[in-house]
Each structure stands twice: as structure tokens, then as C-alpha cells.
C-alpha positions, 0 to 999 in steps of 0.5 A, a space after each residue: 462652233 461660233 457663228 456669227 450673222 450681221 445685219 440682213 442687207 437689203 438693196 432692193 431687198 438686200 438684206 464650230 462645226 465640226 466632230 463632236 456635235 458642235 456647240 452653238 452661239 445662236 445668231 441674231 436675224 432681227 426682223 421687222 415685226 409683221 405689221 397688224 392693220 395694213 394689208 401690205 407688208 413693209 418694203 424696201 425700194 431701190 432702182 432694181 425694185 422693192 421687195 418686203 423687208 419682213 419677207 425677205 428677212 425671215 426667209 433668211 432666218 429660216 435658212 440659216 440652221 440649214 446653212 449651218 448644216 451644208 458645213 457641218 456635213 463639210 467637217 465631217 470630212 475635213 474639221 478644219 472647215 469654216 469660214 465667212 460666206 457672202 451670198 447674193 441672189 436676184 429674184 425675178 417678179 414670180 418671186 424665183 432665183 433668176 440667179 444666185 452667188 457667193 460673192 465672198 467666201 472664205 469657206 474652203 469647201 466647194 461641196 458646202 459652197 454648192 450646199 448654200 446655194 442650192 437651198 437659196 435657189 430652191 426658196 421661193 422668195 417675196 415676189 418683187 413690187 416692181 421689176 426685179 429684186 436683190 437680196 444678201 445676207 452673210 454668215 461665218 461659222 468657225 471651224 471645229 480645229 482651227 487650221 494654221 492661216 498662210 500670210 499672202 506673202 507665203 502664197 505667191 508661189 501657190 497663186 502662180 500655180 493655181 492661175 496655170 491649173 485653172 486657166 482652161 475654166 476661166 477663159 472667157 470670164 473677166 475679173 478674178 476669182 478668190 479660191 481659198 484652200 485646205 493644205 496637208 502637210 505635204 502640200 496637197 490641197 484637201 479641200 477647195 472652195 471659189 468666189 467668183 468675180 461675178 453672178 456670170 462666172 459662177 457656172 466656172 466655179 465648180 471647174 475652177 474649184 475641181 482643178 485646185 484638187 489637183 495643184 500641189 503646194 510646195 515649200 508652203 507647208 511643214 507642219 503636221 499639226 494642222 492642216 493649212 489655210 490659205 486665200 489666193 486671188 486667181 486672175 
């Protein structure tokens, strides 16, 4: 498994897997060295609020192995999973998640999705200096048996498809969703995971992602070496 962490993002504070055990490449989270004769930790300001660069980042550090774990229990069903993932969260004064979201994911697999999530807003984080603050990291993690990637060209035909199932899970929500997916030879979808337009839409996701399960692409997959990957934006 590679798997590869840029720079942590700060804006107001922003900052392969697979059966057999994986092997690693350990990432680099670089924080800033915890300061010696001040009282108050390094912090970054912006028009939201200011959160300690050093806190923020080693909460990310600590995450990660565990980020790591949400997608290797995902390709223990499924060794083709893997993929980037964007995560952006609020935190409000106390230093709790107000609200948290994948704002890009090419991971393919709601339940490892679900998995980072629930570890990001479960941590207590660095209490803002003033109103509230934001943070995002990103990580991607390749797949164990790499699965045969669809040009945009071929999925057309699935995106129509996908936009009638998920219809009823996306009313009311403005902007439009990236769902990626697993494919089987058949055209079945193994495996589905969603980034939504925004932290509102979020609550949509698992619906949008559980009617995916049920779309069946045609004409898209013939191959039985691999299972298939593709990325739709769902409007």
C-alpha cells in the first residue's frame, strides 16, 4: 500500500490496503515544533478564527494510522478500494466538531467514508482563539489489486443512470455530488462512496450512496480480471 499525505492545511486552522497485511510508506505529517518559553502555542488567524497550527496538526498525525485502518477493514471486503480523500470539518469555541465533511473522495466505499468521519468528529480539537475555526487535511492510499479506471467518456450512460436512482436523496440539496464506484464484470456496483457538494448535504450521502448499490451498469464492463472504477458527478 502507498500512501501519501500533503502538507496539513490551515485556514483558520486548516491545515495498499489490502489482503495480505499491507505494506507501508509512512507518511510525512510535519508539525511545528511545540514552542519552549511562551505560554501560548503558535496559531493561525483568519476571518472565521485562529486555532494553534501545533494542535491542530498533531491531532491530524494521530488520526492518521487510524485513517488508515477505516480502509484496510474496506478491503477486506473489496481489495480493489482505495483512493484519495479530502476532509474538511468546523470546530466551534469548545473545541467540538459543529460539522464535518469529505469534500473530496475518490475512495469508493461509503462505510470506510463513514469510518473517517466518525474519528474526525469524535476528536476533541483545539479550542479556537476567536469565533470559529476550520481545518482539512488530505490522504490517499492505494488499493491492494489496483481496478481498471473508465474514462468520463464511457460513464455517461452510468451518470444518467445514477442521477434517476438517487433523485428522491438529493431533493432540496443544490450542487452536485461526485459518487465514485466499484463495477463487477457484470456491471453490478460492489461498492460506492459519495462527496457532496457541501457540509449540508452531507446528511444525503449515505442515501445517495445506498441507491447506487442498486444501479446496474450496462455496456460498461467486460472484463473479469478486475473489477472496475469509475467517478460520476451526479447533478
Amino acid at each position: 500500500m502507498r500512501l501519501a499525505v500533503p502538507a496539513l492545511i490551515l485556514a483558520s486552522s486548516c491545515a495498499s490496503v489490502g489482503t495480505p497485511p499491507p505494506t507501508q510508506r509512512h507518511a510525512r505529517v510535519e508539525a511545528a515544533a511545540e514552542p519552549e518559553l511562551s505560554e501560548e502555542l503558535p496559531s493561525v488567524e483568519g476571518e472565521i478564527g485562529g486555532m494553534s497550527q501545533y494542535g491542530v496538526e498533531q491531532s491530524w498525525a494521530d488520526l492518521h494510522p487510524r485513517f488508515i485502518r477505516c480502509v484496510e477493514q474496506a478491503s477486506t471486503r473489496l481489495s480493489a478500494i482505495g483512493g484519495r480523500v479530502s476532509v474538511k470539518l468546523r470546530v466551534d469555541r469548545g473545541g467540538n466538531v459543529r460539522w464535518a465533511y469529505l469534500n473530496d473522495t475518490t475512495l469508493g466505499d461509503r462505510e470506510a467514508e463513514l469510518c473517517v468521519l466518525e474519528l474526525v468528529k469524535s476528536r476533541k480539537w483545539p479550542r479556537p482563539k476567536s469565533g470559529e475555526g476550520l481545518a482539512e487535511t488530505r490522504f490517499e492510499v492505494d488499493a491492494a489489486d489496483t481496478p481498471r479506471e473508465l474514462p468520463a467518456a464511457r460513464a455517461s450512460g452510468f451518470a444518467r443512470q445514477a442521477g434517476a436512482a438517487t433523485r428522491d436523496c438529493r431533493k432540496g440539496v443544490a450542487g452536485a455530488f461526485v459518487a465514485t464506484v466499484y463495477l463487477s464484470d457484470t456491471g453490478e456496483v460492489l461498492a460506492a462512496g459519495v462527496a457532496p457538494p457541501d457540509e449540508t448535504a452531507e446528511s444525503a450521502s449515505d442515501c445517495v450512496a445506498a441507491a447506487l448499490l442498486g444501479v446496474r451498469a450496462r455496456g460498461l464492463v467486460a472484463s473479469r480480471d478486475a473489477p472496475a472504477k469509475l467517478s460520476v458527478k451526479i447533478r
